[in-house]
DRENNUMI-42593 format. One record per residue: chain; residue in three letters; residue number from 1; y, z, x negated of N, C-alpha, C, O in turn. Coordinates in Angstrom, 2 decimals, padded with zeros to 5 digits. Layout:
! DRENNUMI-42593
{"A", "ALA", NUM, {Y, Z, X}, {Y, Z, X}, {Y, Z, X}, {Y, Z, X}}
...
***
This chain:
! DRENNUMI-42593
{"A", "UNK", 1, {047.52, 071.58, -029.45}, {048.22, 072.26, -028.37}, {047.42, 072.20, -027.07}, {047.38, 073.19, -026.34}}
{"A", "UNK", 2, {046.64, 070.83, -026.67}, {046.29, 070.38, -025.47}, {044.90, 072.02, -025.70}, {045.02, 072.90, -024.86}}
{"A", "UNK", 3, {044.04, 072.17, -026.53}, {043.20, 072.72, -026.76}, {043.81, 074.59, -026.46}, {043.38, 075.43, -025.68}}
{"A", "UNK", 4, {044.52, 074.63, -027.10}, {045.09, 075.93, -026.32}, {045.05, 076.18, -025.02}, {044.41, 077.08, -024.47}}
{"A", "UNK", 5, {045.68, 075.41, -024.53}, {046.43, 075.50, -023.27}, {044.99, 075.31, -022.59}, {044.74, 076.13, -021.71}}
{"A", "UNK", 6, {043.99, 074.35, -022.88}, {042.92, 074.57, -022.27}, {041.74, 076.01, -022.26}, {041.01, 076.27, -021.30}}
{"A", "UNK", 7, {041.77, 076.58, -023.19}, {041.03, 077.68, -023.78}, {041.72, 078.70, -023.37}, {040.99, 079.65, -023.66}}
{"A", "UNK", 8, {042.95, 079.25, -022.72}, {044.16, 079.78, -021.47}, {043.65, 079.70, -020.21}, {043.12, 080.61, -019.58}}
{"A", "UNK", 9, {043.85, 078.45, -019.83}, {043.43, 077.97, -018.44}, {041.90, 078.48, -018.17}, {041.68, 079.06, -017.10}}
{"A", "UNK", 10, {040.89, 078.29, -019.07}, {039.33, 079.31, -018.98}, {039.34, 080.46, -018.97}, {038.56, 081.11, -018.28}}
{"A", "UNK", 11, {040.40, 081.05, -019.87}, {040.30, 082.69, -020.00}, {040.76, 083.10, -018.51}, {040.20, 083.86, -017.73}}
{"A", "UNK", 12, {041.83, 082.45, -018.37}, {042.15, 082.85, -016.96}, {041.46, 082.57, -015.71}, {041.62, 083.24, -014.70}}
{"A", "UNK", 13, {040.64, 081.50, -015.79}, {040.07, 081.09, -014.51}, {038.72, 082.33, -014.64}, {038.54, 083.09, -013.69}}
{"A", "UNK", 14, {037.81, 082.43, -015.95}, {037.20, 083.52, -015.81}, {037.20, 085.11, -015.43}, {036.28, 085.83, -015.02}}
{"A", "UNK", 15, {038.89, 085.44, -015.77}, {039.25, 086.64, -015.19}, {039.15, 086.79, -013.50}, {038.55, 087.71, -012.94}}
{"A", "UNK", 16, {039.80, 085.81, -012.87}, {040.30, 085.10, -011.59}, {038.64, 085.43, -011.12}, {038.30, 086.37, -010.40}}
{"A", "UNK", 17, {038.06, 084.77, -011.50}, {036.59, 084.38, -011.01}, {035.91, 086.37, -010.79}, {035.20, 086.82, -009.89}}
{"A", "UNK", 18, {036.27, 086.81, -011.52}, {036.27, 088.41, -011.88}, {036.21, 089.01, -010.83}, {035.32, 089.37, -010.05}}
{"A", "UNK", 19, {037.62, 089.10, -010.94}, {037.94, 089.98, -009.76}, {037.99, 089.31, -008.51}, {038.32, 090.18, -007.70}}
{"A", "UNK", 20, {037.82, 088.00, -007.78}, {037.32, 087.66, -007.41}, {035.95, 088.23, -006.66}, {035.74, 088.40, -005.46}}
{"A", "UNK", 21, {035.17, 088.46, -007.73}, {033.50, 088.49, -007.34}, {033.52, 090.10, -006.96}, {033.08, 090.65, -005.95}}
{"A", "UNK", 22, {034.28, 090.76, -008.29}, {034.42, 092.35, -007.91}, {034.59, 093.02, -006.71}, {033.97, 093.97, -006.23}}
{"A", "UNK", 23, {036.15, 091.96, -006.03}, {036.49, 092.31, -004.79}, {035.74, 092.42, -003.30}, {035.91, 093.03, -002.25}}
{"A", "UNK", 24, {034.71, 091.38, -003.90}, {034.08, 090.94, -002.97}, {032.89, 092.06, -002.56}, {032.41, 092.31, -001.45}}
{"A", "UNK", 25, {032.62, 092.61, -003.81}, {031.83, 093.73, -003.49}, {032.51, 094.84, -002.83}, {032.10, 095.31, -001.76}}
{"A", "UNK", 26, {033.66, 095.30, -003.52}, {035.02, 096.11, -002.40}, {034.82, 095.98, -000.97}, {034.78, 097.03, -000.34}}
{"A", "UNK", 27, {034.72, 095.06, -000.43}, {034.56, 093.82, 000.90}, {033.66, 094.44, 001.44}, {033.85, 095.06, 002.49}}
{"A", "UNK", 28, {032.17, 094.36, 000.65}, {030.81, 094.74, 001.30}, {030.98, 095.88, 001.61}, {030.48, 096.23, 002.68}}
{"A", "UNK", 29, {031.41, 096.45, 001.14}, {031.28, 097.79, 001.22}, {031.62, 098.64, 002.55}, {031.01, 099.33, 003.37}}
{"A", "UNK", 30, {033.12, 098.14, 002.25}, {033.85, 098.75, 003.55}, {033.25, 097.86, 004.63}, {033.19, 098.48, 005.70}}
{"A", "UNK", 31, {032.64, 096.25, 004.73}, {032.30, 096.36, 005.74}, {030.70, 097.13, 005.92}, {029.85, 096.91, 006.79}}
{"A", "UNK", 32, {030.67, 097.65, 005.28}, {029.15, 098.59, 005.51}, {029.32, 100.09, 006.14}, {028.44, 100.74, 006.70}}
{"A", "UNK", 33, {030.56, 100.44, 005.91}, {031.34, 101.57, 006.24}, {031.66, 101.19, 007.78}, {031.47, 101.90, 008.77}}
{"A", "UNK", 34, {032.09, 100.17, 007.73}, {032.63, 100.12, 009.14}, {031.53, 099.82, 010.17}, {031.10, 100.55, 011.06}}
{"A", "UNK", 35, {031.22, 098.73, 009.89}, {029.29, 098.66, 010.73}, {028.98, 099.76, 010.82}, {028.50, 099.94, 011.93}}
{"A", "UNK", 36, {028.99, 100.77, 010.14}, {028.38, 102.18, 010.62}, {028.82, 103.03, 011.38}, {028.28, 103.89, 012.08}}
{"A", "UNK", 37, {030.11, 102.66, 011.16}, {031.37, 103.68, 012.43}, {031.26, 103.01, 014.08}, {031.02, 103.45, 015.20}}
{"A", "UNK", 38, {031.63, 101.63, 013.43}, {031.80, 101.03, 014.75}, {031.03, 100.12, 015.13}, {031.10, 099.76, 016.31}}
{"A", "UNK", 39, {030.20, 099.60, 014.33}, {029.19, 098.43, 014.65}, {029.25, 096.97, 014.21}, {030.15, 096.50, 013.52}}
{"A", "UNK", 40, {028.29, 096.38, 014.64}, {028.29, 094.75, 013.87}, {029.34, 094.25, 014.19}, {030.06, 093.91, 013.26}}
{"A", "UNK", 41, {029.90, 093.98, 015.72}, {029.97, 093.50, 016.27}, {031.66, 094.04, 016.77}, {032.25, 093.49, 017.70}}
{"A", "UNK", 42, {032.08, 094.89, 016.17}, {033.65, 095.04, 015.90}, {034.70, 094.26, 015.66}, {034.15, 093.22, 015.27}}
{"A", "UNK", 43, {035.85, 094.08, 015.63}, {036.96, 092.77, 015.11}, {036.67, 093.32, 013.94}, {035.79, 092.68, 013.37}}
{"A", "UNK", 44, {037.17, 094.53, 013.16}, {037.34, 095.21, 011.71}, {036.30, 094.74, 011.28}, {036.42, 093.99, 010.30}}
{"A", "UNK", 45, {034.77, 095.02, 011.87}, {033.86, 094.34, 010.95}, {033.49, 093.19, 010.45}, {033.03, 093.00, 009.32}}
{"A", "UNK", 46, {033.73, 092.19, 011.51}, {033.66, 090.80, 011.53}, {034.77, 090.48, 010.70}, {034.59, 089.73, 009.75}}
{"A", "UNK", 47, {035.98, 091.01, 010.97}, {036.99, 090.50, 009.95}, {036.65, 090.95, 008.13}, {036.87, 090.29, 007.12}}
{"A", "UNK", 48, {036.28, 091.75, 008.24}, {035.86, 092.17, 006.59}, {034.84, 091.16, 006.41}, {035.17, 090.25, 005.65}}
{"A", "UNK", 49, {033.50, 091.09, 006.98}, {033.07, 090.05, 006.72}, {033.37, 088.93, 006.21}, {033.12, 088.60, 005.05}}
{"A", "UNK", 50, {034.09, 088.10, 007.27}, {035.09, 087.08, 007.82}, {035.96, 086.87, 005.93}, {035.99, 085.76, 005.38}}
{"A", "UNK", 51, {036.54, 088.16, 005.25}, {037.32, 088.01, 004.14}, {036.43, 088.11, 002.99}, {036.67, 087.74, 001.85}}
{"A", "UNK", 52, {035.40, 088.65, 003.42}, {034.03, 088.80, 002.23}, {033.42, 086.75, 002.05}, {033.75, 086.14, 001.03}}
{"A", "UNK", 53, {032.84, 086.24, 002.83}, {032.72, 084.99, 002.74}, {033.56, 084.18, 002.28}, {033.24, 083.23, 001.58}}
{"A", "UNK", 54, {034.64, 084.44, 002.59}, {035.86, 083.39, 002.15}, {036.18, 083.85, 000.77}, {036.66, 082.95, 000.08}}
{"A", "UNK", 55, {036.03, 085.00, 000.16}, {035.88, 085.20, -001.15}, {035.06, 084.59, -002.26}, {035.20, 084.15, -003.41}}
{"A", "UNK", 56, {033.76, 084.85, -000.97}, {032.82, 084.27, -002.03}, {032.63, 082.35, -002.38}, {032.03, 081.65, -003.19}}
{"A", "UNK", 57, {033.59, 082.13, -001.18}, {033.75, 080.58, -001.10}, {034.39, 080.07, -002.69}, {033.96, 079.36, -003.60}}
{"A", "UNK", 58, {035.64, 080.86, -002.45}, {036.83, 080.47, -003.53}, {036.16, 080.64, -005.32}, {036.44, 079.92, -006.28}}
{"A", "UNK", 59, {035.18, 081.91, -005.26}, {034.62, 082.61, -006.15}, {033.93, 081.02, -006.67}, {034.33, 080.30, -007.59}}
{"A", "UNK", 60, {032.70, 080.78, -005.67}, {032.40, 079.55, -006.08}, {032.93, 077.78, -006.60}, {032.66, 077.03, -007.53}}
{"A", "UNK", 61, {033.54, 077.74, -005.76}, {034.81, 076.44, -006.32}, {035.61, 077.13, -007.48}, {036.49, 076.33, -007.80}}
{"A", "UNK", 62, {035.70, 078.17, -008.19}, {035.96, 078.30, -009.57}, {035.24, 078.54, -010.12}, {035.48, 078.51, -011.32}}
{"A", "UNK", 63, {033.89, 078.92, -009.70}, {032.84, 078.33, -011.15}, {032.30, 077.13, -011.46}, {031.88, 076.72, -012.55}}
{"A", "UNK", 64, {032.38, 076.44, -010.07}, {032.13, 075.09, -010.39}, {033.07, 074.68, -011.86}, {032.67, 074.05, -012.84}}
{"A", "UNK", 65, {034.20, 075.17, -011.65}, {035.50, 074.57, -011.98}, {035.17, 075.63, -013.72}, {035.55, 075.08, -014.75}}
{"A", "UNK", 66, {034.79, 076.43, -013.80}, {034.65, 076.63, -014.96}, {033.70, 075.91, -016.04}, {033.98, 075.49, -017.17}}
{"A", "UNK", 67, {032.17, 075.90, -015.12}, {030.83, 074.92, -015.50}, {031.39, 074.10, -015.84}, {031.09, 073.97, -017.02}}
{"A", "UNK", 68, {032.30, 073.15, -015.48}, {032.69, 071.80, -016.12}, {033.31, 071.87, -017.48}, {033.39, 070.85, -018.16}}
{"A", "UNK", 69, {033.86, 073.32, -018.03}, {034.93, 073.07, -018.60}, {034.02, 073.59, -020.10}, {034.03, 072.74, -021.00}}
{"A", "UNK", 70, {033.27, 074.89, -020.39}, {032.62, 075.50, -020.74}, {031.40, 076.02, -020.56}, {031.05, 076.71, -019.61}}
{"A", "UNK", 71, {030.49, 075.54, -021.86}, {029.21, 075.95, -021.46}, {028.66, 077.23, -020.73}, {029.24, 078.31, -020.65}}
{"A", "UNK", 72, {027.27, 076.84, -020.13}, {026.74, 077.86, -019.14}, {026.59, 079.67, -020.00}, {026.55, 080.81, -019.55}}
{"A", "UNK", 73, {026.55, 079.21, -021.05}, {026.42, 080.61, -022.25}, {027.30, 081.35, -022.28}, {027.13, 082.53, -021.98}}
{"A", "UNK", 74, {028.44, 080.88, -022.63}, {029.66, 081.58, -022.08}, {030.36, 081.88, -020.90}, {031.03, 082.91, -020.89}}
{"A", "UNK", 75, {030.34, 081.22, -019.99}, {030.50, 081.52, -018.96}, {029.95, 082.81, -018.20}, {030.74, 083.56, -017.62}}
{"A", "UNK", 76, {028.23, 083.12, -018.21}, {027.70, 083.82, -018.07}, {027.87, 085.12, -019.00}, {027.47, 086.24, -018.67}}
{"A", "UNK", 77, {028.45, 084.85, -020.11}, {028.70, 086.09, -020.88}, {030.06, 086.66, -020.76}, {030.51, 087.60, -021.41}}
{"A", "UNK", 78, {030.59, 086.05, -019.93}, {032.21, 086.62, -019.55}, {032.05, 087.31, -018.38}, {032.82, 088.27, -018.30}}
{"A", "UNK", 79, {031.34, 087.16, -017.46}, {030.99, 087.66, -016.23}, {030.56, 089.14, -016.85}, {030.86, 089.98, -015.99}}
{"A", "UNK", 80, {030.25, 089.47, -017.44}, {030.41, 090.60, -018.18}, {031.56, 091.85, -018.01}, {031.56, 093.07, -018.15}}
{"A", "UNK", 81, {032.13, 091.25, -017.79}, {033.50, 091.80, -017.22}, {033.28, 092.35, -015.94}, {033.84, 093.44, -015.83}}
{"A", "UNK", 82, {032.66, 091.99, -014.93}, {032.92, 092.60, -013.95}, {032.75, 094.10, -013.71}, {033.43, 094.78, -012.94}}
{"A", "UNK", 83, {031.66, 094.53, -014.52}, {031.51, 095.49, -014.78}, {033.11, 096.94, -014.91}, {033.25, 098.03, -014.37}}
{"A", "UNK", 84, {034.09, 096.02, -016.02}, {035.29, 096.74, -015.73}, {036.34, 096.70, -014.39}, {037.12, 097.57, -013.99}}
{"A", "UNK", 85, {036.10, 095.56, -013.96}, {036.84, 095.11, -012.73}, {036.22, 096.09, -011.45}, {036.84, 096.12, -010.39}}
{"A", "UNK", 86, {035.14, 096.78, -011.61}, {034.02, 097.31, -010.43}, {034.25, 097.94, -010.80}, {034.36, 098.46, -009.69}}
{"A", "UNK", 87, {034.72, 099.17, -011.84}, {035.10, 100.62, -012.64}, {036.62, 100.76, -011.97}, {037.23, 101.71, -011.48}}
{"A", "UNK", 88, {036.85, 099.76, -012.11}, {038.90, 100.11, -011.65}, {038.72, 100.18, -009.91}, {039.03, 101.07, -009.12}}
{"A", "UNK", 89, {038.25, 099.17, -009.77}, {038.52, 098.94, -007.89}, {037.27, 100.49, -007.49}, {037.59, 101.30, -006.62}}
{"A", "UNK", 90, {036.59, 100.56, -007.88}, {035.81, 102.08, -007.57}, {037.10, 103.42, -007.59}, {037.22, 104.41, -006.87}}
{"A", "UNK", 91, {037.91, 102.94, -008.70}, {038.41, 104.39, -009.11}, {039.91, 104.11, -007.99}, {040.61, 105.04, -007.59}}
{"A", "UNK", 92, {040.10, 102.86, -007.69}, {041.46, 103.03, -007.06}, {041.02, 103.21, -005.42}, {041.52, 103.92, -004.54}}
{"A", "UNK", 93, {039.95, 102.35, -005.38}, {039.71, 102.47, -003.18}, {038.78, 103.67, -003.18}, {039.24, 104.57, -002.47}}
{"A", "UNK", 94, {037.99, 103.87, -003.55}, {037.23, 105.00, -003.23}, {037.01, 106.61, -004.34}, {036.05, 107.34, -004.62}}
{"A", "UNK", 95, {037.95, 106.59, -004.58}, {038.70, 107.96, -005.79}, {037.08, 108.31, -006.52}, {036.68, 109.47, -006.55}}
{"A", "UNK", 96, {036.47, 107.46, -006.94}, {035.42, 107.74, -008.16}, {035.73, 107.92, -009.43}, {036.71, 107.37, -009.92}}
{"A", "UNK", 97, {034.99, 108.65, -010.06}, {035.63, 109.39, -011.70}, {034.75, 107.95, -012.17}, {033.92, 107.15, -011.74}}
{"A", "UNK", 98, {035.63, 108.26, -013.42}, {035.38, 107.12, -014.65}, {035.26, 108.26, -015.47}, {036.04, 109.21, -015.49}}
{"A", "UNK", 99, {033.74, 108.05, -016.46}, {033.74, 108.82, -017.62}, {034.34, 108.30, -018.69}, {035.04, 107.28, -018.72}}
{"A", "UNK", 100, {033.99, 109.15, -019.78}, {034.03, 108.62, -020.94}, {033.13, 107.78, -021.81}, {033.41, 107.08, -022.78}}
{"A", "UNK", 101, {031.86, 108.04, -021.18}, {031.02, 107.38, -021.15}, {031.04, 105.80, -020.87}, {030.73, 104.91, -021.66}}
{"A", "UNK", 102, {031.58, 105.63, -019.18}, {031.54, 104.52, -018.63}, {032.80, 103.58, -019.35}, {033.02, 102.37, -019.30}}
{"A", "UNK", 103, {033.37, 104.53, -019.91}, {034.61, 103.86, -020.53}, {034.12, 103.34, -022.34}, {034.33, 102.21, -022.77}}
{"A", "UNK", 104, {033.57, 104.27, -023.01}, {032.71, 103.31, -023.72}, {031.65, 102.23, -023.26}, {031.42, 101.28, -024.01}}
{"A", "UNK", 105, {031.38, 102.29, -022.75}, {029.95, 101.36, -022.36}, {031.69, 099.93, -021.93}, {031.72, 098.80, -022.42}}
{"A", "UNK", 106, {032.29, 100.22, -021.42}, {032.87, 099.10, -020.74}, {033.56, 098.29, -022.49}, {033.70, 097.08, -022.71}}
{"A", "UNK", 107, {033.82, 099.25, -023.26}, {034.33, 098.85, -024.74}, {032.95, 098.07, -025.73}, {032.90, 097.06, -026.42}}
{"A", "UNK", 108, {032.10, 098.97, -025.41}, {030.84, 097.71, -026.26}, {030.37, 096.07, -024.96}, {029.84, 095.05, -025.42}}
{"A", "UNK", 109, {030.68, 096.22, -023.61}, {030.41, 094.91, -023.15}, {031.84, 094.02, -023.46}, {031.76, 092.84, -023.81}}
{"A", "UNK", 110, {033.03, 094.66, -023.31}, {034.31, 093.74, -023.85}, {033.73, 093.11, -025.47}, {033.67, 091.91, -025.75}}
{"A", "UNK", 111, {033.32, 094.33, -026.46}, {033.21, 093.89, -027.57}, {031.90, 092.94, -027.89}, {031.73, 092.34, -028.95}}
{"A", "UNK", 112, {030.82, 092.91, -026.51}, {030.22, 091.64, -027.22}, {030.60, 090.47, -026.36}, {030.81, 089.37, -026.87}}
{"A", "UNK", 113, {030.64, 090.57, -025.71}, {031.67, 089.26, -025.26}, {032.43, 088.67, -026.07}, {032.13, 087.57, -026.53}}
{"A", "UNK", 114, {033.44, 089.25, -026.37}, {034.45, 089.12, -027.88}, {033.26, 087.98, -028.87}, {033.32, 086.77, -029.12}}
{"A", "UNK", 115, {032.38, 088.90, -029.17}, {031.63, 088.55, -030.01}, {031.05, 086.75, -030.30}, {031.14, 085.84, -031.12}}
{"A", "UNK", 116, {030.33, 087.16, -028.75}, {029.90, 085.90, -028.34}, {030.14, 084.56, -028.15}, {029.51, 083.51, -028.26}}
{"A", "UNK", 117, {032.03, 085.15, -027.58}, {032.67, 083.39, -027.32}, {033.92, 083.34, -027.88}, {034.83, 082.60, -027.51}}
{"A", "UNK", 118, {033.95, 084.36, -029.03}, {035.33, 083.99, -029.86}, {035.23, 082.88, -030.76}, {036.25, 082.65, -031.41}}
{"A", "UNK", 119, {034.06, 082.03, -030.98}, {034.23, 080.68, -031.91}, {034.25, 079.79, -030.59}, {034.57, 078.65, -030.91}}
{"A", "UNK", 120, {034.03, 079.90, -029.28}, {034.32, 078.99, -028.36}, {035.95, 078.98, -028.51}, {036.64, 078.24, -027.80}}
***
C-alpha cells in the first residue's frame, strides 16, 4: 500500500513540476510582451517577472523533492510532458492552433514515457 501511495505522490509531484515549468514559460512571455509595450521598468513588467522567478523557485524545491524519491532517468523522461502542458497553455492564452500532427507527436512522447517508467 505504502508503495502506491508513494508512486501517486511522484506521478503527481511530476505533473505539478509540469505545469509548473510550462507556466513559467507563459510568464516569459507576456513579460516580453509587456517590456515591449511598456518597458523594463514598468510595475506589470516587474510583476510578471517578480511571478516568473517565484515559479521557477517552487519548480525547483520540487525537483529536488522528486530527485530524492526517483531516479534521475525517469524523472527526466517525464519532463517530457511539458511539451503537452506548452500545447494547451499556447492554445488557451494566446489562441494558437493545435494540429493533428502536434497532437500525434504529443501521443508518441506520452507513449514513450509510458514506456520508459511503467516498470518504475
Amino acid at each position: 500500500m505504502e508503495s502506491k501511495r508513494r508512486k501517486v505522490f511522484v506521478i503527481a509531484a511530476l505533473q505539478l513540476m509540469n505545469i509548473l515549468y510550462s507556466l513559467n514559460s507563459v510568464l516569459i512571455k507576456f513579460v516580453s510582451m509587456r517590456w515591449e509595450k511598456e518597458g523594463l521598468f514598468s510595475v506589470k513588467t516587474i510583476s510578471l517577472l517578480a511571478g516568473a522567478i517565484a515559479i521557477m523557485v517552487v519548480y525547483a524545491i520540487i525537483w529536488q523533492i522528486i530527485l530524492a524519491k526517483v531516479d534521475l532517468t525517469v524523472a527526466y523522461m517525464c519532463k517530457g510532458m511539458i511539451i503537452f502542458w506548452g500545447m494547451i497553455w499556447a492554445y488557451l492564452f494566446f489562441d494558437e492552433n493545435i494540429s493533428a500532427l502536434n497532437i500525434f507527436g504529443t501521443f508518441l512522447i506520452f507513449g514513450g514515457t509510458f514506456l520508459v517508467t511503467s516498470d518504475e
